[in-house]
Every structure is written in structure tokens, then in C-alpha cells.
Legacy VTK file of the C-alpha trace (Angstrom):
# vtk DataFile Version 3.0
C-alpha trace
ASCII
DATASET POLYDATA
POINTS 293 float
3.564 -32.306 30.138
4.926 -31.752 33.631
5.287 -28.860 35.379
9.494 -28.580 34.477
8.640 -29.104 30.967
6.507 -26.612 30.507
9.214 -24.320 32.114
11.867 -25.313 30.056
9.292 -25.081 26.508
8.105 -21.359 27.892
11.766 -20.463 28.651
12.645 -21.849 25.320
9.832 -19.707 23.590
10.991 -16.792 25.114
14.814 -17.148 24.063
13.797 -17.645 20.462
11.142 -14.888 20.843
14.368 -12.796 21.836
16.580 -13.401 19.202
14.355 -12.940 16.250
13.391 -9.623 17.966
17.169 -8.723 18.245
17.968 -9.966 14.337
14.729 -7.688 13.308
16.276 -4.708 15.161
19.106 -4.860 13.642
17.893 -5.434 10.403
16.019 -2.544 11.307
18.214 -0.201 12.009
20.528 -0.766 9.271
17.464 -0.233 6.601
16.336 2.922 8.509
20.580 4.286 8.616
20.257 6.131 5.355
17.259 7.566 5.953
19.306 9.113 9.407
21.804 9.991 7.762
19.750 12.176 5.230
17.607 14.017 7.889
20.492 15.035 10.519
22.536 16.395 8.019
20.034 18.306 6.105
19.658 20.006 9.639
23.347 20.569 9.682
25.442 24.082 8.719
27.560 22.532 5.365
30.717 23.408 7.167
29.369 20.658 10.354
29.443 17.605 7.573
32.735 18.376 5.869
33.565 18.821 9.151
32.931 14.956 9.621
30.829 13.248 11.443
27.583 12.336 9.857
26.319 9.849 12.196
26.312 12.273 14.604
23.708 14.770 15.894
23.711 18.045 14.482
25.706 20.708 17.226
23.756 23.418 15.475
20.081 22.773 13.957
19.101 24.462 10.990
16.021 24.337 8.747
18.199 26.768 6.247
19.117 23.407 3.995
15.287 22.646 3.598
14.533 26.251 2.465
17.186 26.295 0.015
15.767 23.418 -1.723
11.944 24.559 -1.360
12.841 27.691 -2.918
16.138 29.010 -2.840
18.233 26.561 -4.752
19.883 26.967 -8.278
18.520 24.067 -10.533
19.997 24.225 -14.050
19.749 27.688 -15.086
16.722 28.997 -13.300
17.757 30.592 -9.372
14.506 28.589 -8.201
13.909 25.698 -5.634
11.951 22.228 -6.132
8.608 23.748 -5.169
7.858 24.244 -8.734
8.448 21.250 -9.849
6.722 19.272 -6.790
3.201 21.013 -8.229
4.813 19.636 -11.482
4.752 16.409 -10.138
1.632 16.611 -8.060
-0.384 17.649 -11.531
1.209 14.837 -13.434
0.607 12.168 -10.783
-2.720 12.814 -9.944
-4.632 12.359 -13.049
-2.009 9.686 -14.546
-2.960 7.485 -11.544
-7.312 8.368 -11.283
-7.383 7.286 -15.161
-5.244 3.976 -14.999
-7.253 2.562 -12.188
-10.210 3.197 -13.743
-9.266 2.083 -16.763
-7.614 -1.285 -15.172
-11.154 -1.384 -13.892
-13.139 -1.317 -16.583
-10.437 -3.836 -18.345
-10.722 -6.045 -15.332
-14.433 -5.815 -15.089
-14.999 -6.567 -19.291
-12.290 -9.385 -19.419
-14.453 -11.432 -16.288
-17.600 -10.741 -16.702
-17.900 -9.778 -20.342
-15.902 -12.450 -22.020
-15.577 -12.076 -25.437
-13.818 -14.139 -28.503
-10.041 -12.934 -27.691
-10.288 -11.842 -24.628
-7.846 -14.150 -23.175
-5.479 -12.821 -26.452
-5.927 -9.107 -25.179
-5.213 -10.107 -21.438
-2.446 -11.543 -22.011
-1.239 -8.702 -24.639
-1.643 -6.326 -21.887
-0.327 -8.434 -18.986
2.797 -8.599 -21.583
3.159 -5.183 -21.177
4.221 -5.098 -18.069
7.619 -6.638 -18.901
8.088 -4.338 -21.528
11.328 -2.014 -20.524
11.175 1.460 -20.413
14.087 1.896 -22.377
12.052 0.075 -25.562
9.362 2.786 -25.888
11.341 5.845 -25.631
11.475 6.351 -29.065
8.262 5.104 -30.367
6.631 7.326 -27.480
8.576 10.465 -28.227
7.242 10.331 -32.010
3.714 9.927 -30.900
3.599 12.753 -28.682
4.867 14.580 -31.031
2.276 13.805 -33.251
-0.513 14.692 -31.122
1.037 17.754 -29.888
1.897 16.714 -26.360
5.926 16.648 -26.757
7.477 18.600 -23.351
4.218 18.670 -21.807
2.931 17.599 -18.151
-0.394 15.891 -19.886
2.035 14.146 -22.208
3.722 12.624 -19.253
0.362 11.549 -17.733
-0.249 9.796 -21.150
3.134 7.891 -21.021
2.098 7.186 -17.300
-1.137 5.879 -17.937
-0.856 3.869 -20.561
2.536 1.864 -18.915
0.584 1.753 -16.037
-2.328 -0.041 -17.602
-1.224 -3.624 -17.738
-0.283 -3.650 -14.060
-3.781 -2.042 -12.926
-5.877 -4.044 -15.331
-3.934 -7.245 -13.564
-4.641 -6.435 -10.396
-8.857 -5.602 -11.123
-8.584 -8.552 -13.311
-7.452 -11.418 -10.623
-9.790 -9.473 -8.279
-12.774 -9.425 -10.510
-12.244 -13.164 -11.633
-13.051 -14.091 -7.984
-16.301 -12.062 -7.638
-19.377 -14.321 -8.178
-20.899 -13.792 -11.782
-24.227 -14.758 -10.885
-24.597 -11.008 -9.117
-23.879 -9.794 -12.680
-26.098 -12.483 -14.582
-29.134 -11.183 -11.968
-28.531 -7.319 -12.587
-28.746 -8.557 -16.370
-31.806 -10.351 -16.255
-33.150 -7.236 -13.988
-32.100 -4.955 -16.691
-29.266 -2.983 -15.505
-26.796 -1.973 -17.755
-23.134 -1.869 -18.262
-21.939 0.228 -16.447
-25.062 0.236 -13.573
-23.310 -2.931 -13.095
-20.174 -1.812 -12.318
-20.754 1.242 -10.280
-23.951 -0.176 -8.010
-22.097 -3.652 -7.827
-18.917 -4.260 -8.258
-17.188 -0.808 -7.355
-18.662 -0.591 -3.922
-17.164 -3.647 -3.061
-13.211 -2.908 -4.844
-12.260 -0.659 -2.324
-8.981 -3.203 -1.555
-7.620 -3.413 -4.760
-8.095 0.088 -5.432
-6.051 0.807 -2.449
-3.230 -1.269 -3.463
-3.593 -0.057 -7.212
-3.058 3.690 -6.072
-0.274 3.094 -4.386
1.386 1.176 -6.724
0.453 3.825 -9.692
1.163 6.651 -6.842
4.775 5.511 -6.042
5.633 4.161 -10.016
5.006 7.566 -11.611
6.104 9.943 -8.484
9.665 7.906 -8.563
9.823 7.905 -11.791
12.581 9.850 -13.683
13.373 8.083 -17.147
10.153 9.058 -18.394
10.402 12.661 -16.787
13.765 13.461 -18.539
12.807 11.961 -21.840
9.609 13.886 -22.217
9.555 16.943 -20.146
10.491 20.047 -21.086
11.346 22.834 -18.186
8.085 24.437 -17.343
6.845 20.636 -16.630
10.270 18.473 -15.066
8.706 16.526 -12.349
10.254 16.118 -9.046
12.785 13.414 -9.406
14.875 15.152 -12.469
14.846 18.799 -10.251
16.491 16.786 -7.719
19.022 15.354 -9.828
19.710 18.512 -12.066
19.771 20.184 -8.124
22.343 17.688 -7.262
24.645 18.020 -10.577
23.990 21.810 -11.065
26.210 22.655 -7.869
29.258 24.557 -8.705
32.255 24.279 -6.588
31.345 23.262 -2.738
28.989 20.709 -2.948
26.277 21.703 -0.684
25.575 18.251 1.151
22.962 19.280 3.632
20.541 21.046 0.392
21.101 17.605 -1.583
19.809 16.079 1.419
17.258 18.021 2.341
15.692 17.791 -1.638
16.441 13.814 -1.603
13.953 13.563 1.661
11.645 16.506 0.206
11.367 14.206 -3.225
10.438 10.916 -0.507
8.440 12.671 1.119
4.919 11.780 -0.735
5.448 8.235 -0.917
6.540 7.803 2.567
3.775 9.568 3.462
1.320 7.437 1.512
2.953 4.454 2.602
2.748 5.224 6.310
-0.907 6.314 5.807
-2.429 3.352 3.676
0.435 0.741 4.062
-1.749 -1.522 5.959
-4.533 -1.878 3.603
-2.219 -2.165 0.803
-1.244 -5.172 2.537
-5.298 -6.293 2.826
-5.752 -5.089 -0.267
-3.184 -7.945 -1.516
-4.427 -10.409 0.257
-8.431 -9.822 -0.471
-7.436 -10.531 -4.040
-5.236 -13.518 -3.175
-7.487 -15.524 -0.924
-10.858 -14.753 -2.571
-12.144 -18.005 -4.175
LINES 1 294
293 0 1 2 3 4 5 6 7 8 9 10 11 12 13 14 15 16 17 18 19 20 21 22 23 24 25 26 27 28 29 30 31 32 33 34 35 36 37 38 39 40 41 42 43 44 45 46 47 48 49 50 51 52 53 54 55 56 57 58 59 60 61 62 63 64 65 66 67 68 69 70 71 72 73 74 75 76 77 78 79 80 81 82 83 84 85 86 87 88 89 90 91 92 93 94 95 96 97 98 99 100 101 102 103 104 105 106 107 108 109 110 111 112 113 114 115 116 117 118 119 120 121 122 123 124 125 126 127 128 129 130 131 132 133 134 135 136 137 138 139 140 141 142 143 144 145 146 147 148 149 150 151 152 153 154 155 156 157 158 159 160 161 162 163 164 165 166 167 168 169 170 171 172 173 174 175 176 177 178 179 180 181 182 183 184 185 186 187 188 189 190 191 192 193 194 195 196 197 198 199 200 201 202 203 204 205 206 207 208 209 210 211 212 213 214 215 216 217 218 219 220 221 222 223 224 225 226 227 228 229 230 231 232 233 234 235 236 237 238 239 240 241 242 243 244 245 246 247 248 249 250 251 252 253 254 255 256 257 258 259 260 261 262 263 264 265 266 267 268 269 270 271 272 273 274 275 276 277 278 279 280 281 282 283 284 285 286 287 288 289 290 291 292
């Protein structure tokens, strides 16, 4: 190629280089408006956004909003804030997301390397699961807890957590497993190691992807969730997401904008957190388990 050609192909390069830059900007900055919108105005006085103006700045910054929702806000009938109810959600997410990924594990790691008569019958049982709506087991769920005594109870939430959560994690160790070579397992056999030496000396060390992008996905399922939460809590254990919306529709008279927005980013705030912290391995975590084999 001559010397003009090249000119004209880098120039051309760097045009379209341009504009796909510019479209993701503005793509950008329209996804990222909301979240703005939210954080100046929970920094604002309340009489500043009805006032007008919520695009712009705040004229007088205040971290009052925030503390009112921490601690100082009226939820329901209680004159607390959403801390409470954050450790609610922090001791229901926690153990609700440990025991489904190890459980997805151990499902993943008996149907492909301890195939039995069935198995594909019970995979695709629990894979069928995961379509199930939430709306479906409501019922069924609320007489079972009741039964066992966990009705309005934080560890009855981390049961209804864990075991909707169990098709999607056994999925993902599943498809991971499948593409793990079985003669590693077949050799620890013959060597003598048992069930579950096999798992933890071979094939946990080496699931550190999946696990990654089965946390997250368990994390940001049950932290988000609130159908669950207001079916099956009672007050000493509402998670996070139904104290922000009994927070927003408890509000008598002026509707204090700048709280509501301050709880809405305190409620985000774990996930965005996690995502910003492991969102690139939940990306390699994806694609370890989509390229392997």
C-alpha cells in the first residue's frame, strides 16, 4: 500500500475510533444520570430540590440526608434508620450465599464426575428451577416455614435464598466441572482418595473463577431482593430493600426527597461495591467456564 493510502486507512481508523468513543460516552453518561441525580440531591437541604433544579450541584452540601436514613429516619412505626436492617441484610446474605455455592459445588462436582442412573433427570429438574417464578412458591414456601418453625425469621429467609439459588449455582459448577479432565479424578480413585479428598485437594483449588462469578451472582440476587423479604420477614428481620421502601411510603406530608435518596444509594451501595471490586473476574470467571474444552 502506498504511502497516501496508508494515510487515508490511519485517518480513517482514527475517525471511526472517534465516533464509537463519542456514542460510548454518551451512552455513558445517560446510564450513569440517575445515579447523579441520586447522590447530589441526597447532599442537598429538601427545600434546594423542591426548589428545582436537580441536575444541578448542590449550593449547600449536607451529609444530614445520609444520617437520617442511617439512623434517624421513621420506617413504619419504629423512629429508627436502615442501619438495622442493613445487619439484617448482611446476616441473611452471607450465609444464604456460602451454602448455595457450596452446595452448587458439590451438585456440580457429583453430576460430572459421579454420574449416576438419573443424573441427567435431576440436572435438568434443578436447571428447571431456575425458570420457576417467584410468585409460584410463595405459598408453598410460607407453609413450610411454618412448619419447621422458621416463619418471620432471618434463617428462614436464608433457606428461601438458598434453595432458589441452587439451580443457578449448581449450573454454573456443573458446565465448569463438565470441562475439567476426569482422568485427574479416575487417578485420585485408583490412589485411594476419597470423595470429598477429591474435591477439596483437586478440584476446589482450581474453581476459584466460577466461584467468583457464583458469589456475585448469589451476592447481588438475594441483597436486591425484596419479594422474598416482604413475604417472609417479620420486623426484627426486614432486610434492606423493604426498609427502603416502607422508608419511602412511611413519609407523612413533605416528602423528604434528599433521605429517599440517600437510603436508595445506601441500599446500592454493597453491590456496587462488589461489582467495582470483583467485576473483572466475574467477567474471567465467565469466560474460564465458556472456553474450557
Amino acid at each position: 500500500m502506498s504511502a497516501a493510502g496508508q494515510d487515508i486507512a490511519l485517518k480513517g481508523s482514527r475517525i471511526t475510533r472517534f465516533v464509537i468513543y463519542t456514542v460510548l460516552i454518551v451512552f455513558a453518561i445517560f446510564y450513569l444520570l440517575p445515579l447523579y441525580v441520586m447522590l447530589t440531591n441526597s447532599l442537598k437541604p429538601l427545600e434546594e430540590i423542591r426548589g428545582g433544579g436537580m441536575l444541578s450541584l448542590p449550593k449547600v452540601w449536607t451529609l444530614e440526608p445520609w444520617r437520617a436514613a442511617w439512623s434517624h429516619a421513621q420506617i413504619g412505626v419504629s423512629p429508627t434508620g436502615l442501619k438495622p436492617f442493613f445487619i439484617n441484610s448482611i446476616m441473611m446474605v452471607v450465609p444464604a450465599v456460602v451454602l448455595s455455592t457450596f452446595m452448587g459445588a458439590m451438585n456440580g462436582y457429583v453430576l460430572t464426575k459421579w454420574s449416576f442412573r438419573g443424573s441427567g433427570v435431576v440436572f435438568g429438574l434443578l436447571l428447571l428451577a431456575c425458570f420457576i417464578p417467584f410468585q409460584i412458591v410463595l405459598i408453598p414456601m410460607a407453609r413450610i416455614l411454618g412448619l419447621i418453625g422458621l416463619a418471620g425469621t432471618t434463617w428462614g429467609l436464608v433457606l428461601v435464598h438458598t434453595i432458589y439459588g441452587l439451580g443457578f449455582t449448581t449450573l454454573f459448577f456443573r458446565n465448569y466441572y463438565a470441562a475439567f479432565p476426569t482422568e485427574l479424578v479416575r487417578a485420585a480413585q485408583i490412589d485411594g482418595a476419597s470423595f470429598f479428598q477429591i474435591f477439596w485437594r483437586i478440584l476446589a483449588p482450581s474453581s476459584a473463577p466460577i466461584v467468583v462469578v457464583t458469589v456475585i451472582w448469589q451476592f447481588t440476587n438475594v441483597w436486591n431482593d425484596f419479594l422474598f423479604g416482604v413475604s417472609f420477614a417479620d420486623f426484627d428481620s426486614i432486610p434492606m430493600t423493604v426498609a427502603l421502601n416502607n422508608l419511602v411510603n412511611s413519609s407523612t406530608g413533605v416528602k423528604e426527597y434528599n433521605v429517599h435518596f440517600a437510603g436508595a444509594i445506601l441500599a446500592a451501595l454493597p453491590t456496587l461495591v462488589v461489582y467495582i471490586v470483583s467485576g473483572r473476574y466475574f467477567v474471567r470467571g465467565l469466560m474460564a467456564g465458556a472456553v474450557k474444552g
